[in-house]
Residue frames as qw, qx, qy, qz and C-alpha x, y, z in Angstrom:
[[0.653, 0.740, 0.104, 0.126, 45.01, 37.78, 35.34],
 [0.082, 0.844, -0.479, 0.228, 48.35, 39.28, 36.93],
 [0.817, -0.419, 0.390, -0.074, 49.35, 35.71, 37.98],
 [0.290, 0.681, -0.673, 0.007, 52.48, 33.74, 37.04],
 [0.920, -0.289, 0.262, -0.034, 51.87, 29.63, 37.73],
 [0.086, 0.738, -0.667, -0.050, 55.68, 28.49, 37.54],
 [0.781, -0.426, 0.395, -0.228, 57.06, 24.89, 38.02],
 [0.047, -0.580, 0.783, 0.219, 59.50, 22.19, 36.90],
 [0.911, 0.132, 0.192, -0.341, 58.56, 19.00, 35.34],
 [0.158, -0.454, 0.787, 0.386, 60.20, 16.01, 33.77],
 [0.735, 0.419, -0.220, -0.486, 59.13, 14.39, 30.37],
 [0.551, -0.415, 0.694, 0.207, 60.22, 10.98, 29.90],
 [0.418, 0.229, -0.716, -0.510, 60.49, 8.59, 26.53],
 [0.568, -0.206, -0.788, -0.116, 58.97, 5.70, 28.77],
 [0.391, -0.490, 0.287, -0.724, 56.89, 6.65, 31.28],
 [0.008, 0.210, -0.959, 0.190, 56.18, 4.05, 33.97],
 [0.533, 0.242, 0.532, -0.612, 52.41, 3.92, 34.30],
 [0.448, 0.394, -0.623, -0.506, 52.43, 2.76, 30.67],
 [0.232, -0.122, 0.946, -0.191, 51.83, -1.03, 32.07],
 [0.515, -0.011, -0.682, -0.520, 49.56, -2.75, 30.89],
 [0.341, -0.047, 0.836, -0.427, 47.54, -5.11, 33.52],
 [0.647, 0.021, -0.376, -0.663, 45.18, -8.32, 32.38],
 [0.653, -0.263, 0.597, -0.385, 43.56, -10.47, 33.88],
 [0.522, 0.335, -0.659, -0.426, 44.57, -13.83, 31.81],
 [0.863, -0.311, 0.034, -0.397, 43.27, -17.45, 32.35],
 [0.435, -0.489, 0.756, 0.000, 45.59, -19.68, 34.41],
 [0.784, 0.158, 0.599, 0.046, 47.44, -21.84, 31.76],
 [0.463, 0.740, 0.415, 0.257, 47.23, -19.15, 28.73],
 [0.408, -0.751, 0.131, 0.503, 49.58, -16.70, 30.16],
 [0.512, -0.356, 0.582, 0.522, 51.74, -17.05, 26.99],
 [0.419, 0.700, 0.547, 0.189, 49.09, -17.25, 24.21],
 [0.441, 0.098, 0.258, 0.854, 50.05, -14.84, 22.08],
 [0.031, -0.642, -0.254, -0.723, 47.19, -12.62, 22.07],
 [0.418, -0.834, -0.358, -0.033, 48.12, -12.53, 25.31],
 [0.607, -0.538, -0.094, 0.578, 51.09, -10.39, 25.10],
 [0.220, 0.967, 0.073, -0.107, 51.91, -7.16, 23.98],
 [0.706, 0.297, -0.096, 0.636, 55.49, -6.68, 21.95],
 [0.579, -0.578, 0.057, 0.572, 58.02, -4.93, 23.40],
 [0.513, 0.798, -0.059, 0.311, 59.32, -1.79, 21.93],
 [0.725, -0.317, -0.045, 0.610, 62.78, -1.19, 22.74],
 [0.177, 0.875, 0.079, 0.443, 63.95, 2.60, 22.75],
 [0.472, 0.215, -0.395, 0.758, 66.26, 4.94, 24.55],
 [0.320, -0.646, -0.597, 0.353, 65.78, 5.36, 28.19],
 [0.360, -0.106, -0.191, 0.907, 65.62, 8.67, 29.60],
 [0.006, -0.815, -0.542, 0.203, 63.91, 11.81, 30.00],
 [0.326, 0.452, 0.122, 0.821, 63.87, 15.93, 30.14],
 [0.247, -0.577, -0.566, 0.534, 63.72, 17.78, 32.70],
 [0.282, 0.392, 0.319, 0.815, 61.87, 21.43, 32.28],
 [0.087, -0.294, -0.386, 0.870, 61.02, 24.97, 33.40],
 [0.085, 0.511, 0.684, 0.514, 57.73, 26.18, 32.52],
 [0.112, 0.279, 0.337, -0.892, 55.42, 29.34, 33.35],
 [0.028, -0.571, -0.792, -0.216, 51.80, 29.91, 32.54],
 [0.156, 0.268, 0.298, -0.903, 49.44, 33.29, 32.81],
 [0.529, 0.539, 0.457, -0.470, 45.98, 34.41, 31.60],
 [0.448, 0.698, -0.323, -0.456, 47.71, 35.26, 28.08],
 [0.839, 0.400, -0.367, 0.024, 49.01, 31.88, 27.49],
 [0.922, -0.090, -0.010, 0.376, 52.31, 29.76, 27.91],
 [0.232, -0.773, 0.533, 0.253, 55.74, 31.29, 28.74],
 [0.440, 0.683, -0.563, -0.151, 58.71, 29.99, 27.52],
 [0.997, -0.018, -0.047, 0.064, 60.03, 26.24, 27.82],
 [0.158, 0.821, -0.546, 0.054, 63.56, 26.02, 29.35],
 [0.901, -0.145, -0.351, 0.209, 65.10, 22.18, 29.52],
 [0.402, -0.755, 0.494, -0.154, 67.55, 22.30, 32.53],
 [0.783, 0.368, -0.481, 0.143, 70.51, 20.81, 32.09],
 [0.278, 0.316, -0.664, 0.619, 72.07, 19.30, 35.24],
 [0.272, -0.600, -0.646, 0.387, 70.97, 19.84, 38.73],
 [0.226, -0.840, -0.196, -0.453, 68.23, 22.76, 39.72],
 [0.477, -0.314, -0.453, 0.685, 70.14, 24.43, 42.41],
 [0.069, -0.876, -0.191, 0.437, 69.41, 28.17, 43.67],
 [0.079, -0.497, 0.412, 0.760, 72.30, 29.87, 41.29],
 [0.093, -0.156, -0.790, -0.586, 70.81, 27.78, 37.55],
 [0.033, 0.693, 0.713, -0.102, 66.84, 28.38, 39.21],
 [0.019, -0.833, -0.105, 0.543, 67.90, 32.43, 39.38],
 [0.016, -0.244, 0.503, 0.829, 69.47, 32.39, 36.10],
 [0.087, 0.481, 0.845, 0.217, 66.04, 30.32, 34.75],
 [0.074, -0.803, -0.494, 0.325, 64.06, 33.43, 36.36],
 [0.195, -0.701, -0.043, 0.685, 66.38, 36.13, 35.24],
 [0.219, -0.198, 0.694, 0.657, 66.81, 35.07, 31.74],
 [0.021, -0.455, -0.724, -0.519, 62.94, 34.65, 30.94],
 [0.111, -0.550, -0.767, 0.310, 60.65, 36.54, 33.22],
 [0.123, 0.621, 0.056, -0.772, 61.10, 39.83, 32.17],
 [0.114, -0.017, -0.676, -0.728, 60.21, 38.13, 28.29],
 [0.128, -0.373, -0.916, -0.077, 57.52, 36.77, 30.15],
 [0.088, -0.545, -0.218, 0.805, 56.50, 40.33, 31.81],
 [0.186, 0.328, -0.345, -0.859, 56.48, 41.96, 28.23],
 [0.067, -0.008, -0.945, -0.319, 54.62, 38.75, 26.45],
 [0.227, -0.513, -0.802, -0.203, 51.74, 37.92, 28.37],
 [0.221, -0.609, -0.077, -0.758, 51.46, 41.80, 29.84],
 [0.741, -0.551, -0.370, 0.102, 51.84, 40.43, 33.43],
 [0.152, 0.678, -0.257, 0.672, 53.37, 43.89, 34.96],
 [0.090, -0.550, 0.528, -0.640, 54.52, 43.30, 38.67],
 [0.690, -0.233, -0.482, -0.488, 53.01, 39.76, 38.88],
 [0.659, -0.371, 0.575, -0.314, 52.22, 37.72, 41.67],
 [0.200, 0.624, -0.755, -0.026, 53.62, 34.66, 41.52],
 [0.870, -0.157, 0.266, -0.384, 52.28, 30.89, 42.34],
 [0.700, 0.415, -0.581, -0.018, 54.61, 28.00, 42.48],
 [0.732, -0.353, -0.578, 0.077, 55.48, 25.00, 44.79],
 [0.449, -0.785, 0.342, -0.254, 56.92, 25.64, 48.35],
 [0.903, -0.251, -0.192, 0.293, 59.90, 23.81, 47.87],
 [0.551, -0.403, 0.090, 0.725, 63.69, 25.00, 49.24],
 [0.584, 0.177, 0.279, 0.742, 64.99, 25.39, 46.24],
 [0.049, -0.727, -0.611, -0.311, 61.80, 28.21, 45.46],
 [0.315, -0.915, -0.250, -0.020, 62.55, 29.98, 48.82],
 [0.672, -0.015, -0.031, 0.740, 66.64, 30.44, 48.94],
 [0.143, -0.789, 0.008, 0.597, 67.82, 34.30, 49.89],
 [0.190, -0.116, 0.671, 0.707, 69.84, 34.30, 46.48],
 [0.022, -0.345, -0.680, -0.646, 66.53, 33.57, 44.49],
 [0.124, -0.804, -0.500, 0.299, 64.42, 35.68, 46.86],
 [0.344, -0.564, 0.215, 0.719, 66.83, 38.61, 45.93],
 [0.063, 0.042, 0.691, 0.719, 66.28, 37.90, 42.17],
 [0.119, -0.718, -0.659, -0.190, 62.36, 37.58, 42.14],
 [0.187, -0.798, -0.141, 0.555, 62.62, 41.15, 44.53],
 [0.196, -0.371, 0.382, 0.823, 64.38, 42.65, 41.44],
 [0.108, -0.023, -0.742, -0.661, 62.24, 41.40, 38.97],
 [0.401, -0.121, 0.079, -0.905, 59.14, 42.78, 40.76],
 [0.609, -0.125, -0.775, -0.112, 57.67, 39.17, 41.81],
 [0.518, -0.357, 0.491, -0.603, 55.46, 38.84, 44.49],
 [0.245, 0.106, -0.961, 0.070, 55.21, 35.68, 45.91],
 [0.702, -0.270, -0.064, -0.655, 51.76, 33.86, 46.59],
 [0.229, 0.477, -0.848, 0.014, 52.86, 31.52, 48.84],
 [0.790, -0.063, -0.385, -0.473, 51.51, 27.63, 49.51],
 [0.823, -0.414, 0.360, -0.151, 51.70, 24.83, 51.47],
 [0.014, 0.397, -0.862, -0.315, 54.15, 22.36, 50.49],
 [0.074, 0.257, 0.942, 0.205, 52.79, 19.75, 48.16],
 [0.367, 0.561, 0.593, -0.445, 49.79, 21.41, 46.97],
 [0.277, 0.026, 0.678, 0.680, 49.48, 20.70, 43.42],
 [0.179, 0.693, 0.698, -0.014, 45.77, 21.25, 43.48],
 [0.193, -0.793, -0.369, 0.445, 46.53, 24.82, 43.76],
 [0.137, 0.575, -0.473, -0.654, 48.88, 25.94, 40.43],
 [0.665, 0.629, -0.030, -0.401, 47.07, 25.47, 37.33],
 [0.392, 0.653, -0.533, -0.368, 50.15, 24.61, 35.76],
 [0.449, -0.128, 0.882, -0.065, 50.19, 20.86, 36.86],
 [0.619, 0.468, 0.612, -0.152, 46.67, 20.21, 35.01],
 [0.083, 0.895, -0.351, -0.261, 49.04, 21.76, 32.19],
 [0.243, -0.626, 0.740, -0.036, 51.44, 19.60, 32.38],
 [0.531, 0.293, 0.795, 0.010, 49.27, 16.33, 32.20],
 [0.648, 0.685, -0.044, -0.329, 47.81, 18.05, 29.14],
 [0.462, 0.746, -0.457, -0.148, 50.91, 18.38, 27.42],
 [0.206, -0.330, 0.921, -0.009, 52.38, 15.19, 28.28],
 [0.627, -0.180, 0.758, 0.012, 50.07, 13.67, 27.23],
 [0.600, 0.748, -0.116, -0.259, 49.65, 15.45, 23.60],
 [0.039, 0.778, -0.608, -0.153, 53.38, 14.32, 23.77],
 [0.557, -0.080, 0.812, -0.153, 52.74, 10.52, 24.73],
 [0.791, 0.525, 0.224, -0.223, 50.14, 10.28, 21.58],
 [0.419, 0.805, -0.407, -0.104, 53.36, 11.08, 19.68],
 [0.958, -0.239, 0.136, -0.079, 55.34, 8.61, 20.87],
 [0.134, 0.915, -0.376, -0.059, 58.73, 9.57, 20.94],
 [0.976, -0.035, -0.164, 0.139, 61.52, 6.92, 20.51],
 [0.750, 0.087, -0.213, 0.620, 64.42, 9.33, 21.12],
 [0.210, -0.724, -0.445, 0.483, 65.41, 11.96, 23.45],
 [0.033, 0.357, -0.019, -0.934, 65.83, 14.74, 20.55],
 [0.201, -0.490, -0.777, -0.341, 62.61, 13.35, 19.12],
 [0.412, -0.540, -0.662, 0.316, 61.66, 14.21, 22.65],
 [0.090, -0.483, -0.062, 0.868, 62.92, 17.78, 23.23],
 [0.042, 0.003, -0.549, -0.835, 61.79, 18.53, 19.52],
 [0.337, -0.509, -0.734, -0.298, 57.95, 17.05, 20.28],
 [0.277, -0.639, -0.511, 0.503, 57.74, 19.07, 23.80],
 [0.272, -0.397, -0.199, 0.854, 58.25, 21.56, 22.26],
 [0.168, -0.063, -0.519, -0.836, 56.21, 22.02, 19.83],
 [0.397, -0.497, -0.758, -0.143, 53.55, 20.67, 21.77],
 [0.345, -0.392, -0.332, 0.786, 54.23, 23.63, 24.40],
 [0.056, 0.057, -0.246, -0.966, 53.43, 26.18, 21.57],
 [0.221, -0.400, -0.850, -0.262, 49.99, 23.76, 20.97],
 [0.194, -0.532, -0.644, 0.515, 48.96, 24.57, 24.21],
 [0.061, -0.640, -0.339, -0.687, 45.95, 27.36, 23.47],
 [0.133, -0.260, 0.390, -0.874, 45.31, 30.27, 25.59],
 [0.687, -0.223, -0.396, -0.567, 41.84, 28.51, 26.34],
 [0.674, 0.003, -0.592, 0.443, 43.73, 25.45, 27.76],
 [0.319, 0.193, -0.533, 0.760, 45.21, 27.75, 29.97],
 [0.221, -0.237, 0.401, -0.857, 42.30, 29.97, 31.23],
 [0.779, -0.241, -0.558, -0.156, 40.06, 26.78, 31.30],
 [0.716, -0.299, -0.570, 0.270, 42.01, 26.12, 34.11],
 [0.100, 0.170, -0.212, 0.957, 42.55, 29.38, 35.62],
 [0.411, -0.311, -0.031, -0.856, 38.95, 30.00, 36.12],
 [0.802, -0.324, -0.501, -0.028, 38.71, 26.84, 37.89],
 [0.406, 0.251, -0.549, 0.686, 40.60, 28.50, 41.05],
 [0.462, -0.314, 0.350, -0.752, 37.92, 29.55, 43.05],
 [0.888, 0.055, -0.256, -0.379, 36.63, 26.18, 42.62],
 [0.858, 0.015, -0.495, 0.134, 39.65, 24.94, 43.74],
 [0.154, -0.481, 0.402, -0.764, 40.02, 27.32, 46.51],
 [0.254, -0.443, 0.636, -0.579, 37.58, 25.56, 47.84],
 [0.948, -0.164, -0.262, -0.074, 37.42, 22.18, 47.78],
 [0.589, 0.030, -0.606, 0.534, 40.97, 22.00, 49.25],
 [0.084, -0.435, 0.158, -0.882, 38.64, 24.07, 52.46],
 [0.768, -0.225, 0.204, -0.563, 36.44, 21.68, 52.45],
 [0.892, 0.170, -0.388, 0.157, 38.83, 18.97, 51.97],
 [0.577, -0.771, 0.270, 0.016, 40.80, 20.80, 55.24],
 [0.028, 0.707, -0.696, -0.122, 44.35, 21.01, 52.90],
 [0.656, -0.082, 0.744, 0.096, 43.85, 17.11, 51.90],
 [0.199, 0.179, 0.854, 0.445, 43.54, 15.51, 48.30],
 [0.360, 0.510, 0.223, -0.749, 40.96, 17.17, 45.83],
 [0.760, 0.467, 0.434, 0.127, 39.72, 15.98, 42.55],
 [0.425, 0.876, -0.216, -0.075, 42.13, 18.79, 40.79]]
């Protein structure tokens, strides 16, 4: 309940798994009802900071540019202590990936100020912060919408962020011991989470 699942994500307008795939009979390739129209729209995406606890969703911060250590410690310094007061997460512990960027002296220094303990993970081990199976939610509340532009886009994530019910959240929270240990008995490999 005193946890803090962090992590970065990127929304696009056209995701790639979107393909289609049929099997069509050789000859008929072309038949119209075998093909699906083309929508044409503006490429691109959104990249974004998110946080999760037992009380719900943090705040939503698009990142403009590259994530480096100096724009990751302003991302931390500018929301965690709303997040602290918000979702009543006083001196939290902390759960997010295990990359660089995460472990830099600069943003070690900040997370030490702002009373953050760190629960730290293997690299790559999505099974293990909550906020991925998050994520796929809300992408894909966002997909149903079907944005066609990217301030369509920012304007639908976010409001679909706010969607996101405190349920959602501890749905998947109380699935941590559960997922404690299958990746134990999966010996740190792939897990159904």
């Amino acid at each position: 309940m005193n946890v803090i699942f962090m992590d970065e994500t990127i929304v696009s307008l056209c995701p790639i798994d979107l393909r289609k795939r049929v099997r069509r009979q050789e000859g008929k390739r072309l038949e119209k009802r075998n093909l699906v129209p083309r929508i044409t729209h503006e490429a691109g995406g959104v990249k974004y900071w998110g946080c999760i606890s037992w009380n719900g969703p943090g705040p939503l911060v698009e990142i403009k540019g590259t994530l480096d250590g100096a724009l990751y410690g302003q991302i931390l310094e500018e929301n965690i202590p709303e997040v602290v007061q918000n979702l009543n997460t006083q001196s939290p512990y902390l759960i997010e990936d295990n990359t660089k960027l995460h472990k830099i002296l600069d943003v070690k220094v900040i997370k030490q100020r702002l009373s953050m303990k760190d629960l730290d993970l293997p690299a790559n081990s999505p099974d293990m912060n909550v906020i991925e199976t998050v994520w796929s939610l809300w992408k894909s509340r966002i997909l149903e919408r079907s944005p066609q532009r990217l301030e369509e886009l920012r304007r639908i994530a976010t409001q679909e962020w706010h969607q996101i019910s405190v349920e959602d959240i501890r749905n998947n929270i109380k699935s941590m011991s559960d997922r404690i240990k299958a990746v134990i008995s999966s010996r740190g490999k792939n897990t159904k989470y």
